[in-house]
Gaussian input, Z-matrix of N, CA and C with variables (Angstrom, degrees):
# hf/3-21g

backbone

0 1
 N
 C     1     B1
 C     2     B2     1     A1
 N     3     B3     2     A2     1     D1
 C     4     B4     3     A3     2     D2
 C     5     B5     4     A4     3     D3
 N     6     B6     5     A5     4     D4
 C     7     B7     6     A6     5     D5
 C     8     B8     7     A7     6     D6
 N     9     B9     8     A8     7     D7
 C    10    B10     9     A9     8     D8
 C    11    B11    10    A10     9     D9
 N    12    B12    11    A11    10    D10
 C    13    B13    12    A12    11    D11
 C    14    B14    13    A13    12    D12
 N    15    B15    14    A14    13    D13
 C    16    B16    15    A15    14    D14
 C    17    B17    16    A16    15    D15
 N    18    B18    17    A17    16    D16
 C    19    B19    18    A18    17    D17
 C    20    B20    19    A19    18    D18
 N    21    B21    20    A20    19    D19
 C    22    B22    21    A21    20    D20
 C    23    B23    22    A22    21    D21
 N    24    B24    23    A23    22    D22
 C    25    B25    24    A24    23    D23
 C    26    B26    25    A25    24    D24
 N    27    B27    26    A26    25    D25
 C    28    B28    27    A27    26    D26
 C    29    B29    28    A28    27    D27
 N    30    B30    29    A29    28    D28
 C    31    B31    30    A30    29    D29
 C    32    B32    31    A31    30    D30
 N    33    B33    32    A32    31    D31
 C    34    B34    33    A33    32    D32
 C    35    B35    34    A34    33    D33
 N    36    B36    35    A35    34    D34
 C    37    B37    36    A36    35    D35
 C    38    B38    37    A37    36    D36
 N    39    B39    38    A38    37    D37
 C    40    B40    39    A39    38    D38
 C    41    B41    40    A40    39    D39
 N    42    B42    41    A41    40    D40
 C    43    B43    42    A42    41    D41
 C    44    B44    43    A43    42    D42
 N    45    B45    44    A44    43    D43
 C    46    B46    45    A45    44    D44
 C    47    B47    46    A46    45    D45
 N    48    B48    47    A47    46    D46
 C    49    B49    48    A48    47    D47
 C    50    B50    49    A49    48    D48
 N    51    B51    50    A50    49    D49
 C    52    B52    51    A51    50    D50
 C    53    B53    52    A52    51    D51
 N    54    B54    53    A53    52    D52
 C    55    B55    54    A54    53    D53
 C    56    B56    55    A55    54    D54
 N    57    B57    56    A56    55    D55
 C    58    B58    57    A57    56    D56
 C    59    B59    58    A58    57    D57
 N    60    B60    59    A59    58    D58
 C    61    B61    60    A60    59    D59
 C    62    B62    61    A61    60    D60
 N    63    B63    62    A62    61    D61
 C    64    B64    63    A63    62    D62
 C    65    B65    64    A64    63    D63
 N    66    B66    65    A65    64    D64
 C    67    B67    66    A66    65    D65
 C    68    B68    67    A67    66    D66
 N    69    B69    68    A68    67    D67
 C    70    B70    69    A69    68    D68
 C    71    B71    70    A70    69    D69
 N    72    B72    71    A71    70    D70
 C    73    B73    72    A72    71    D71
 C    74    B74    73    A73    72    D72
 N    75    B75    74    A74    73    D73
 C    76    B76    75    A75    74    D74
 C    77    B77    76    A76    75    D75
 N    78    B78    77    A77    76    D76
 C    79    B79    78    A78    77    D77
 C    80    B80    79    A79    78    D78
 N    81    B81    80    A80    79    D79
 C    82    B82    81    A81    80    D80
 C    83    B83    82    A82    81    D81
 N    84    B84    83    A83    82    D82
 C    85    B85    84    A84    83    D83
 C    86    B86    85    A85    84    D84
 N    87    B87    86    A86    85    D85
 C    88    B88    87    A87    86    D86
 C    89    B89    88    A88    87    D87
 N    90    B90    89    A89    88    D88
 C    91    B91    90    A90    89    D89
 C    92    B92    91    A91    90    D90
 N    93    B93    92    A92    91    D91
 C    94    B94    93    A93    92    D92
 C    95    B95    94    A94    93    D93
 N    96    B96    95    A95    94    D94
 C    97    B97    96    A96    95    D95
 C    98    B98    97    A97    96    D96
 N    99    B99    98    A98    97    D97
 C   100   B100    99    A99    98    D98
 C   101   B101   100   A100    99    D99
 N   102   B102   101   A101   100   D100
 C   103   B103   102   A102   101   D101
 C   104   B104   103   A103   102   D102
 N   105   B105   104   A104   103   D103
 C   106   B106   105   A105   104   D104
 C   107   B107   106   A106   105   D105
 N   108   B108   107   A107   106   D106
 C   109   B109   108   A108   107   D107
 C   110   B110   109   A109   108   D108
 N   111   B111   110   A110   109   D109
 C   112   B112   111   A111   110   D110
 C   113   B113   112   A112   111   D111
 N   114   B114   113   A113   112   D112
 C   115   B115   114   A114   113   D113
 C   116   B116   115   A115   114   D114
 N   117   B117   116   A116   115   D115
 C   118   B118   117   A117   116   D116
 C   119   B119   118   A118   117   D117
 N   120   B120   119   A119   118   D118
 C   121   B121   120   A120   119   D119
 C   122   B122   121   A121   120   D120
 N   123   B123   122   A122   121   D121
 C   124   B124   123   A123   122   D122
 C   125   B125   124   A124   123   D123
 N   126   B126   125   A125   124   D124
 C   127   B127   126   A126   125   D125
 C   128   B128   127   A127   126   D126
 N   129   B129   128   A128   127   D127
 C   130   B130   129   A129   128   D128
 C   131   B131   130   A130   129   D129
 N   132   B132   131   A131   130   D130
 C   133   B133   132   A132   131   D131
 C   134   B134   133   A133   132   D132
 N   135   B135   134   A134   133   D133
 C   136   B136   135   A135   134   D134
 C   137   B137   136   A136   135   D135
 N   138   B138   137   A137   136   D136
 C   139   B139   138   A138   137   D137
 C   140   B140   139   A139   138   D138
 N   141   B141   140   A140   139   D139
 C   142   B142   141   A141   140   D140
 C   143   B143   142   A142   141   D141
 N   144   B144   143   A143   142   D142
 C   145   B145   144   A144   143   D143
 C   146   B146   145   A145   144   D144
 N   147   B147   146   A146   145   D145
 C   148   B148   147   A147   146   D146
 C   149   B149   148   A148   147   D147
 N   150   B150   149   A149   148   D148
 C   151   B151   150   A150   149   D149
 C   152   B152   151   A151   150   D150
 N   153   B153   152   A152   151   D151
 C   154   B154   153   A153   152   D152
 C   155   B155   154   A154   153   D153
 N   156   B156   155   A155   154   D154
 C   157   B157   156   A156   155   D155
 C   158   B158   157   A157   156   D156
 N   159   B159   158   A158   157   D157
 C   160   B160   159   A159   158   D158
 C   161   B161   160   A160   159   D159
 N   162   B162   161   A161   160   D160
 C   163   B163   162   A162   161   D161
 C   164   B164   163   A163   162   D162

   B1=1.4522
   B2=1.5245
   B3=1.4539
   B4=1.0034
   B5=2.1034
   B6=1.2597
   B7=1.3164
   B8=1.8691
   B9=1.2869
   B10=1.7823
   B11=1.5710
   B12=1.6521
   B13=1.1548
   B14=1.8450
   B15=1.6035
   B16=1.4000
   B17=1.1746
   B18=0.9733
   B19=1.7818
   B20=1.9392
   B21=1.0774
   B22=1.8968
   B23=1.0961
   B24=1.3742
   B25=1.5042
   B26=1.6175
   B27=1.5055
   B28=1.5048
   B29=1.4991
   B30=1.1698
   B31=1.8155
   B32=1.6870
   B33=1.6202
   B34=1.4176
   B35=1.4456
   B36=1.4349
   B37=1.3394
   B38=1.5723
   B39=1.4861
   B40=1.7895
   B41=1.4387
   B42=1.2945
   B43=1.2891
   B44=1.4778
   B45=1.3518
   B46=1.2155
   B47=1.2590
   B48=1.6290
   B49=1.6093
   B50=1.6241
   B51=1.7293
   B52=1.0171
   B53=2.0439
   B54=1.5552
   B55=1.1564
   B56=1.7636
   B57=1.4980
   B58=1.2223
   B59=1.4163
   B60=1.5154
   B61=1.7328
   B62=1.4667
   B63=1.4752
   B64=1.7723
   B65=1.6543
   B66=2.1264
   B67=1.4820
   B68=1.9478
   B69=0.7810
   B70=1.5993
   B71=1.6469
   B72=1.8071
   B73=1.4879
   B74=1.7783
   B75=0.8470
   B76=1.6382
   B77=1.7616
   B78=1.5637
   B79=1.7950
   B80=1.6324
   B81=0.8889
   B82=1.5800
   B83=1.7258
   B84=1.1140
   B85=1.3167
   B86=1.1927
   B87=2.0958
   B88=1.1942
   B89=1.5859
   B90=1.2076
   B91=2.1574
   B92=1.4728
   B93=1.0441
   B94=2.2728
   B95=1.5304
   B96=1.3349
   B97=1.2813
   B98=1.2520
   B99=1.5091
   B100=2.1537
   B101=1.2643
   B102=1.6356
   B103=1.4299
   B104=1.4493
   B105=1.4225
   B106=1.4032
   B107=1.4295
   B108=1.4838
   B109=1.0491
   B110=1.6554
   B111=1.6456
   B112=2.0780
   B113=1.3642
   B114=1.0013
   B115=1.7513
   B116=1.3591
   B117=1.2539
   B118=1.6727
   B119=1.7313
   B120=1.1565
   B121=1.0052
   B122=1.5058
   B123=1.7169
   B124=1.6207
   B125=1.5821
   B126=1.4775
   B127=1.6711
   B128=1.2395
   B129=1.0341
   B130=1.6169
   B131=1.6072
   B132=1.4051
   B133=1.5116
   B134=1.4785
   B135=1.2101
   B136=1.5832
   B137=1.2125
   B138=1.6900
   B139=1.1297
   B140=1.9211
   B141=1.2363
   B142=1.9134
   B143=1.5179
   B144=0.9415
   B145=1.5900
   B146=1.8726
   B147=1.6361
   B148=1.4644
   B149=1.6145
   B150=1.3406
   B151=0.5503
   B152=2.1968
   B153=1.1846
   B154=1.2712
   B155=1.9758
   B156=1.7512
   B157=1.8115
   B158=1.2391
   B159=1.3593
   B160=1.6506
   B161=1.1553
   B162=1.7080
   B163=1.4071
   B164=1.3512
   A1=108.58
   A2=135.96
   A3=151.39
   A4=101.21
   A5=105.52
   A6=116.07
   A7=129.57
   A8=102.21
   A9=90.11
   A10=93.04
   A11=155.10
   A12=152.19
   A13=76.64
   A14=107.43
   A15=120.45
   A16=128.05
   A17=130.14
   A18=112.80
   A19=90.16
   A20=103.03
   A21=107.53
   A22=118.85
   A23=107.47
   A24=121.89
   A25=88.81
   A26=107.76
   A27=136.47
   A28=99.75
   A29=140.18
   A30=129.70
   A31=88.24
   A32=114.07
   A33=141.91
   A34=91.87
   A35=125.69
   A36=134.31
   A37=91.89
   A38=133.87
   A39=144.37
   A40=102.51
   A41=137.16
   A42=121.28
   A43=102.58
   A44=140.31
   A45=136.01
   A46=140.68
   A47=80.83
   A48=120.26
   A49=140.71
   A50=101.62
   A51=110.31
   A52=124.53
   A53=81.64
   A54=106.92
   A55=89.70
   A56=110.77
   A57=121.92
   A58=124.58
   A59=102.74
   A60=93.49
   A61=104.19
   A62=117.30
   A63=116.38
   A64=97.48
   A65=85.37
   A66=93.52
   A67=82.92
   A68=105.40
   A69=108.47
   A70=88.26
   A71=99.70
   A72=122.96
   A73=124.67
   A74=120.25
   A75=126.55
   A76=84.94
   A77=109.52
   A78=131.11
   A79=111.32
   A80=144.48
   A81=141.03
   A82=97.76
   A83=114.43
   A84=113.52
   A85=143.83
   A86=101.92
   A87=123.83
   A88=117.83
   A89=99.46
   A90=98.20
   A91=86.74
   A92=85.56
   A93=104.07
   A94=100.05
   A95=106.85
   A96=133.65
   A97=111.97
   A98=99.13
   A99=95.54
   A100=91.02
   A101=99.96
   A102=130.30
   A103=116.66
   A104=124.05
   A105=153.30
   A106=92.33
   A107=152.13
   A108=157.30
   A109=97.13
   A110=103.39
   A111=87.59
   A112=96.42
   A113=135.59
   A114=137.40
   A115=116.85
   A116=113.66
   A117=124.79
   A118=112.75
   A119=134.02
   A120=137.47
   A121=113.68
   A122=105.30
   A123=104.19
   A124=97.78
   A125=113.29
   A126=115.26
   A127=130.98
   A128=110.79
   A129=137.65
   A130=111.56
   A131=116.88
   A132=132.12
   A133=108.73
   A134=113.79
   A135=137.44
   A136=140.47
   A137=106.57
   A138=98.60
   A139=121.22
   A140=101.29
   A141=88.71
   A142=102.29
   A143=135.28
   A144=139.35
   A145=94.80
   A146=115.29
   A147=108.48
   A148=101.81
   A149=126.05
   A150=131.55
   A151=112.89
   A152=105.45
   A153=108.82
   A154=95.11
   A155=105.47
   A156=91.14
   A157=97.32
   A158=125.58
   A159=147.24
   A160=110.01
   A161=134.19
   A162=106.79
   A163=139.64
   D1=115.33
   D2=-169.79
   D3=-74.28
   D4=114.85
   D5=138.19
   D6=1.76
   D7=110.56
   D8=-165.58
   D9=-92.21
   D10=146.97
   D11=-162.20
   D12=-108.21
   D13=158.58
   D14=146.81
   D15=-66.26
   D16=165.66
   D17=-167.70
   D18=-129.62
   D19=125.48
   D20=160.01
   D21=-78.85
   D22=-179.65
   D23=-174.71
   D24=-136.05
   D25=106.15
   D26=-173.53
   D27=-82.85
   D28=111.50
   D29=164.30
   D30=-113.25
   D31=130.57
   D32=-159.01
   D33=-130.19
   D34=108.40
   D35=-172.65
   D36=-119.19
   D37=112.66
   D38=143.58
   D39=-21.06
   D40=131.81
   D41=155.06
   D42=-94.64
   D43=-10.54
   D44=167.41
   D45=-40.87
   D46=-67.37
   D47=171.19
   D48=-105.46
   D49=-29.78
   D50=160.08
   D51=108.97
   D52=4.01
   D53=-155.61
   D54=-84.82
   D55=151.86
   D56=-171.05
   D57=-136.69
   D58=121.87
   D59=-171.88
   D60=-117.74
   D61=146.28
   D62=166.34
   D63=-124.66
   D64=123.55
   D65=-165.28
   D66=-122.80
   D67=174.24
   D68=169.05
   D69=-122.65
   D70=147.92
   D71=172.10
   D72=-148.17
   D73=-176.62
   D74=-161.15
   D75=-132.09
   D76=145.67
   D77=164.63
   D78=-52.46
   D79=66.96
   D80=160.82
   D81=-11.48
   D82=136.26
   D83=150.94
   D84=-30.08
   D85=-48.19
   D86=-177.15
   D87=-91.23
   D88=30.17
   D89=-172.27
   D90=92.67
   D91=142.64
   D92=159.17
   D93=101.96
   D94=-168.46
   D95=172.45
   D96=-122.15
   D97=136.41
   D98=164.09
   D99=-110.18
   D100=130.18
   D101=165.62
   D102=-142.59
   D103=20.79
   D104=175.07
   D105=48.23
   D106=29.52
   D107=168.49
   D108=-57.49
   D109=126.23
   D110=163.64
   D111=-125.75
   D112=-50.75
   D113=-165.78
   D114=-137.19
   D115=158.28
   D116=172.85
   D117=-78.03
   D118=143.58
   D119=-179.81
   D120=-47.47
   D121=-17.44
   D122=-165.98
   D123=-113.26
   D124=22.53
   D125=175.21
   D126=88.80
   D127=3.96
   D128=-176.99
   D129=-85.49
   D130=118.56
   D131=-155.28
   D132=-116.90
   D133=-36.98
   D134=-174.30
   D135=-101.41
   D136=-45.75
   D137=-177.37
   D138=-111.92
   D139=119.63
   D140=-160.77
   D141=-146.35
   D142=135.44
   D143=-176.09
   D144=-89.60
   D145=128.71
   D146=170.87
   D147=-121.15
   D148=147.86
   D149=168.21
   D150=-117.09
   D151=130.99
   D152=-153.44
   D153=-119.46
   D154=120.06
   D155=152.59
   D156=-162.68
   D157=155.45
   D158=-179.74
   D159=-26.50
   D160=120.27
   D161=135.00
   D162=-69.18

């Protein structure tokens, strides 16, 4: 039986644009969060302030 991960509460702030998403995500193995997040609506891939805490 596989391990259940905690799940966060991901807030994904654009530094571009400004635009703000609250996604919930799980610890990647490799550093980060998976929250299948890829881009900002305004094309922005890179640069994003997250703010990360428990539900």
């Amino acid at each position: 039986m596989s391990e259940i991960k905690q799940r966060y509460k991901v807030i994904i702030r654009c530094q571009q644009c400004g635009e703000k998403y609250i996604l919930r995500g799980r610890p990647k193995e490799t550093g980060g969060y998976d929250t299948g997040f890829k881009r900002c609506v305004c094309g922005n891939e890179a640069q994003f302030d997250m703010d990360v805490s428990p539900e």
